[in-house]
C-alpha positions as CSV (number, residue, x, y, z in Angstrom):
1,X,-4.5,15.3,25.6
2,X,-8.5,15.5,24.3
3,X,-9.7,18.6,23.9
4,X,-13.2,19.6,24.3
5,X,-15.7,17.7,21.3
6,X,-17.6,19.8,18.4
7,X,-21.3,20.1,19.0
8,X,-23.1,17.1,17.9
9,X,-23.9,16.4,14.2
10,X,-27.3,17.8,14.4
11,X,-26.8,20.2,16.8
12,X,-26.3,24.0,15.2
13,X,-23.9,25.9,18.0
14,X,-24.7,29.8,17.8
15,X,-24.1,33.1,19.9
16,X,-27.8,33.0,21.3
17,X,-27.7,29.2,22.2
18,X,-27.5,25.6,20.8
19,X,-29.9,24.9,17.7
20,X,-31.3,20.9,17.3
21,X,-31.8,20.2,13.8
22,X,-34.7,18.9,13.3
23,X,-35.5,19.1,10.0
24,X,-34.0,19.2,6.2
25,X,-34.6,23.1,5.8
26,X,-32.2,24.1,9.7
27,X,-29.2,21.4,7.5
28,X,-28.0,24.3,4.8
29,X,-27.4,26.2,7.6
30,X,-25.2,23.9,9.7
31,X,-23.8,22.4,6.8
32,X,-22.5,26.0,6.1
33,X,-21.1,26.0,9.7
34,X,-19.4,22.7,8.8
35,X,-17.4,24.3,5.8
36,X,-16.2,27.6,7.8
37,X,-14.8,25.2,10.5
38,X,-12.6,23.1,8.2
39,X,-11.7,24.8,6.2
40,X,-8.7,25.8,7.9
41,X,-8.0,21.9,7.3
42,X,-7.6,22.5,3.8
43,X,-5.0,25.3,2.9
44,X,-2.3,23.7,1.2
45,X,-3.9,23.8,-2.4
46,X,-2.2,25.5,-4.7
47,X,-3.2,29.1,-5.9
48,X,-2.2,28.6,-9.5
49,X,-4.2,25.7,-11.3
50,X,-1.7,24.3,-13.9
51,X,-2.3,22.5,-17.4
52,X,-3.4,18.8,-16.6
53,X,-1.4,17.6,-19.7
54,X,-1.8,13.9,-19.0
55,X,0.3,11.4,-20.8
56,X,0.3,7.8,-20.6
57,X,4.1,6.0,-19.9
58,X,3.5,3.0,-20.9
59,X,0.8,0.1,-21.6
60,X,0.2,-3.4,-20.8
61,X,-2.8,-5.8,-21.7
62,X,-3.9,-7.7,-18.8
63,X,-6.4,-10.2,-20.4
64,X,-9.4,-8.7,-19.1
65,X,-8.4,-5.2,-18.8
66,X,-5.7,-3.2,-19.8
67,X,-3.3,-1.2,-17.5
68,X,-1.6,2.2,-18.0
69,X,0.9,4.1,-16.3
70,X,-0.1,7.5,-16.7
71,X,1.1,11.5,-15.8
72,X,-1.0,14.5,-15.3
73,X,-0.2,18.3,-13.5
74,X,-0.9,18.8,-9.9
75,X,0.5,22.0,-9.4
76,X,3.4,24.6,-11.3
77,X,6.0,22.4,-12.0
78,X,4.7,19.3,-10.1
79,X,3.2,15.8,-11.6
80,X,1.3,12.8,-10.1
81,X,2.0,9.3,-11.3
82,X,-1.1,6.7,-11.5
83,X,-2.2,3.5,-12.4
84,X,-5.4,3.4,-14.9
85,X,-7.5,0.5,-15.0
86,X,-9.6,-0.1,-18.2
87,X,-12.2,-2.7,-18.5
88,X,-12.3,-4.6,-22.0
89,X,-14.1,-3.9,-24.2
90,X,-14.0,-0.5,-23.4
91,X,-17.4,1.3,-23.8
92,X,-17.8,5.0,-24.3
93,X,-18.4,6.5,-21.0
94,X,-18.7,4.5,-18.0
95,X,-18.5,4.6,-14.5
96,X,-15.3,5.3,-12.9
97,X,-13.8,4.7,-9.7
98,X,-10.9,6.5,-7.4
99,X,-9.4,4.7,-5.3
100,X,-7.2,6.4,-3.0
101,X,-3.5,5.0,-2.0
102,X,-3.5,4.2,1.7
103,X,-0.7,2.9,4.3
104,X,1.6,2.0,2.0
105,X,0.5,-1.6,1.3
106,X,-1.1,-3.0,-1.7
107,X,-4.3,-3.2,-1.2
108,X,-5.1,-0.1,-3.3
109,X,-4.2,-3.0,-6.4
110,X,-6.4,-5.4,-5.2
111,X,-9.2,-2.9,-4.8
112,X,-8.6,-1.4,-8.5
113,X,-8.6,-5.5,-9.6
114,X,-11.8,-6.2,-8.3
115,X,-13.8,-3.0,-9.3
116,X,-12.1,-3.3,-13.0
117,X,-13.6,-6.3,-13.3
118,X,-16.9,-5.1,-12.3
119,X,-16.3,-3.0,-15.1
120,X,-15.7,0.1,-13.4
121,X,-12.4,2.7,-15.2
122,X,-10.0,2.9,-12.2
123,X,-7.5,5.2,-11.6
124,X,-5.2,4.4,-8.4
125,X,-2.5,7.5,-8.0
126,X,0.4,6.3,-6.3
127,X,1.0,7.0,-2.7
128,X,2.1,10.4,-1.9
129,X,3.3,11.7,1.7
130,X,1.1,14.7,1.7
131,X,-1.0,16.7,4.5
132,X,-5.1,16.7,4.2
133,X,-5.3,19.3,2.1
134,X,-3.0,18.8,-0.3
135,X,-4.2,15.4,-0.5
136,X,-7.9,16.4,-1.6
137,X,-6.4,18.7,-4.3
138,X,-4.1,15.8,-5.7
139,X,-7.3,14.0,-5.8
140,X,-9.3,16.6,-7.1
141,X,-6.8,17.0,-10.4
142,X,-7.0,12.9,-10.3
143,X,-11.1,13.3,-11.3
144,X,-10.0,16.0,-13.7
145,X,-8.0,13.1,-15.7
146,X,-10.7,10.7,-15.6
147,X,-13.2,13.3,-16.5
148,X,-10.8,14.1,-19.5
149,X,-11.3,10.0,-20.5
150,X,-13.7,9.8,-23.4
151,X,-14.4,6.4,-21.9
152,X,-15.4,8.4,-18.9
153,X,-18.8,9.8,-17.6
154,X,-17.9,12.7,-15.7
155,X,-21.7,12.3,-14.0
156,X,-20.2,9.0,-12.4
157,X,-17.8,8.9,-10.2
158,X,-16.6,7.4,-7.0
159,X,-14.1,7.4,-4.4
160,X,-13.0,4.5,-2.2
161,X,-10.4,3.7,0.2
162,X,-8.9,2.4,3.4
163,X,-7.2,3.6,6.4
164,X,-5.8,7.5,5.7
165,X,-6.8,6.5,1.8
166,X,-10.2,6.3,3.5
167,X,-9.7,9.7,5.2
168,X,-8.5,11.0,1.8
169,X,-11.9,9.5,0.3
170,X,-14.0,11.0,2.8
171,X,-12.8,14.5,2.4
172,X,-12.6,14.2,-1.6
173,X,-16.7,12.9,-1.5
174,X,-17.3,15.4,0.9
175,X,-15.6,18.5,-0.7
176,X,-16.1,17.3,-4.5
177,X,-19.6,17.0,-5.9
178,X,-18.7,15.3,-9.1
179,X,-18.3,12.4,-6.3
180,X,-21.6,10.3,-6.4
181,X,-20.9,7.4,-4.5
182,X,-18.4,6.9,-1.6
183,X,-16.7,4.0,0.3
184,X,-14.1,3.8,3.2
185,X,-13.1,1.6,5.7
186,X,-11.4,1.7,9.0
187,X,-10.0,5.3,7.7
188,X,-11.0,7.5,11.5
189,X,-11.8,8.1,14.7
190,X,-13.2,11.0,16.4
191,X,-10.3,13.5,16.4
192,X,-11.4,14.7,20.4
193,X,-10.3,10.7,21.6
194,X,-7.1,10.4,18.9
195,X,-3.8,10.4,19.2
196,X,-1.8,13.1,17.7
197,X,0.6,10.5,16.8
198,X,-2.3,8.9,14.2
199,X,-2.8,12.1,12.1
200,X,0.9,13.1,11.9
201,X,1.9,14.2,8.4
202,X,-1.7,14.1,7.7
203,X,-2.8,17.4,9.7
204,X,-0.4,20.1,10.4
205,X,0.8,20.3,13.9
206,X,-1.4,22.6,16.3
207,X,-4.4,22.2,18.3
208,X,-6.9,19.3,16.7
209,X,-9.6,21.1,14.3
210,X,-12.2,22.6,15.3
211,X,-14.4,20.4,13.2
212,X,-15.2,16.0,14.0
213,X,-15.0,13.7,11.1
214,X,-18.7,12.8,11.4
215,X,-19.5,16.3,10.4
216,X,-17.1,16.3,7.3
217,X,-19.1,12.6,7.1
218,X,-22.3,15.1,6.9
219,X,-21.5,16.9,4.1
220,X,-21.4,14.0,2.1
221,X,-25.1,13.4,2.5
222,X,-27.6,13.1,0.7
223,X,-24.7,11.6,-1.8
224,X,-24.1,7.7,-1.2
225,X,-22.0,6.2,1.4
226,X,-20.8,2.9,2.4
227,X,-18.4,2.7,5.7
228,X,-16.8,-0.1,7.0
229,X,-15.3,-0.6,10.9
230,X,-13.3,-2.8,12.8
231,X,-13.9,-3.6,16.5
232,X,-10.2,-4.6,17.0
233,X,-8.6,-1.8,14.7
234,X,-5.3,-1.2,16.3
235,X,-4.5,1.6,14.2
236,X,-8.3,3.8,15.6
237,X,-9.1,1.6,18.8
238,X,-12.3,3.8,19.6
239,X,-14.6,1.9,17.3
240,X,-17.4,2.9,20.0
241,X,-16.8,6.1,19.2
242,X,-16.9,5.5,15.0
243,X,-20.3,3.4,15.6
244,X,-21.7,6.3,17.6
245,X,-21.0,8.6,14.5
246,X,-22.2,6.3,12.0
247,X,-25.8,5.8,13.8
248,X,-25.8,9.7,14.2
249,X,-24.9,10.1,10.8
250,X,-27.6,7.7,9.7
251,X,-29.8,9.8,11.8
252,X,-28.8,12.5,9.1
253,X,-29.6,10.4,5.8
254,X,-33.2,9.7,7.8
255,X,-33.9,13.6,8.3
256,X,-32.7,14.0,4.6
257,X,-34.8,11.2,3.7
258,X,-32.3,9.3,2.1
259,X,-31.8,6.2,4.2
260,X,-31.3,3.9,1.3
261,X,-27.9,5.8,0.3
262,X,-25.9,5.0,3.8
263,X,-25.1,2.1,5.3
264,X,-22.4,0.4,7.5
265,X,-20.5,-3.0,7.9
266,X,-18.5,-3.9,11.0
267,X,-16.3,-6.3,11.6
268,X,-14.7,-8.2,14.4
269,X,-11.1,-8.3,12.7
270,X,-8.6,-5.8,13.2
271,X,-7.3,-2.8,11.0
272,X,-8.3,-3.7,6.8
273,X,-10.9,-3.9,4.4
274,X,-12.5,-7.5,5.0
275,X,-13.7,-8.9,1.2
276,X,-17.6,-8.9,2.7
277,X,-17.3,-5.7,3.7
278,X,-15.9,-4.7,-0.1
279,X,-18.9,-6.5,-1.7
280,X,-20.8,-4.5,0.0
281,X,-19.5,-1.4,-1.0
282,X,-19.1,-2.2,-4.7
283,X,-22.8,-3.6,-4.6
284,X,-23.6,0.0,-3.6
285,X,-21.2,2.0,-6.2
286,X,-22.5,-0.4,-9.3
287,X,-26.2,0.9,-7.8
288,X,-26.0,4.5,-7.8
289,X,-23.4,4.7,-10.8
290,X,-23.8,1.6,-13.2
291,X,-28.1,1.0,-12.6
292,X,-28.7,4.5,-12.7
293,X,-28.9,5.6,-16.4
């Protein structure tokens, strides 16, 4: 059943009234009220960080690239498994990507393919059936591995993904500044008009958050964000309600002044990652992390 929405994205909800945000200085203070609402989203992390100690399993050369298998700590007793992309020849400190597992397909490959050969470092965990927040923490120790890669530059990073890899992308950019650049498609819709039957294993079961997605959306600003929707998604059929977010959300990265860092492609196909809409996105990563210098 749909529960009552959030206030708006630019609207600051207090005791003495609803706030309109108007202008950069009133954000810090809804952006605060942002993070106190989800974070009851994001308990599961563990309270002991353990060693990384990554370790590669094995090694392949794949003409243009080279591809490892490689091991690193999550939590006490606990490991995560990943593919990592290099790009040959292999330069001291470049830009690296995450790309987030999603719906059990393939398409995770196929992204890490394509951005390796844009010479991005990729690292692609393998998929894991895990709620929100332990999601964003698996994530979290995935960025500690790259930033552990002398090939790496810890100052540029990126996240990308599609459907709940999307949703995991979203919440790492938002809740990890060492995130610079961000990319998701079909990965939402407003929690108030979803099923509970799309978020299950994702959010614990209970009463939807207290928080919308375009506000997690939010605290991604002013960083770079490219987001891709489908009209005829069968997996989040309310793409009227995802457009409405992403024009307020652009009305965000205007008030931020920003506007060049957010942008949106949609698409009249169904539930994917369409390759115009992935040009687009890796156009927009290899600007904020491989121009910038």
């Amino acid at each position: 059943m749909a529960q009552p929405s959030p206030p708006p994205l630019l609207t600051l909800r207090q005791d003495s009234g609803d706030t309109l945000v108007s202008t950069s200085r009133q954000w810090p203070a809804k952006r605060q009220d942002i993070l106190r609402r989800v974070e009851p989203l994001l308990q599961d992390a563990p309270r002991v960080i353990p060693p990384l100690d990554p370790q590669v399993l094995a090694q392949e050369d794949r003409g243009d690239f080279v591809e490892q298998q490689v091991r690193y700590g999550v939590a006490v007793r606990e490991t995560c498994t990943a593919t990592l992309l290099l790009p040959k020849p292999l330069s001291h400190r470049q830009p690296a990507v995450l790309c987030c597992p999603f719906d059990g397909a393939n398409s995770g490959a196929v992204l890490g393919k394509e951005l390796v050969k844009r010479r991005f470092v990729v690292l692609l965990p393998h998929e894991r059936r895990l709620t929100a927040g332990q999601a964003l923490w698996d994530h979290q120790r995935g960025l500690d591995f790259l930033c552990h890669l002398d090939a790496v530059d810890s100052d540029r990073l990126a996240t990308i993904g599609q459907g709940h890899g999307g949703a995991n992308a979203i919440l790492l950019a938002a809740f990890d500044h060492r995130i610079k650049a961000s990319a998701a498609a079909c990965a939402y819709e407003p929690f108030h008009v979803s099923s509970v039957e799309a978020w299950a294993g994702f959010l614990e079961p209970g009463d939807p958050p207290a928080c919308e997605w375009v506000e997690i959306l939010g605290l991604i600003a002013p960083r770079a964000f490219h987001y891709a929707l489908a009209v005829q998604d069968e997996t989040f059929p309310h793409a009227e309600a995802v457009r409405d977010d992403m024009i307020e959300l652009g009305r965000l990265y205007d008030l931020l002044g920003c506007r060049d860092k957010f942008s949106t492609f949609e698409s009249a196909e169904g539930h994917g990652y369409p390759i115009a809409a992935r040009r687009e996105a890796y156009a927009l990563l290899k600007r904020v992390l491989q121009e910038r210098r």
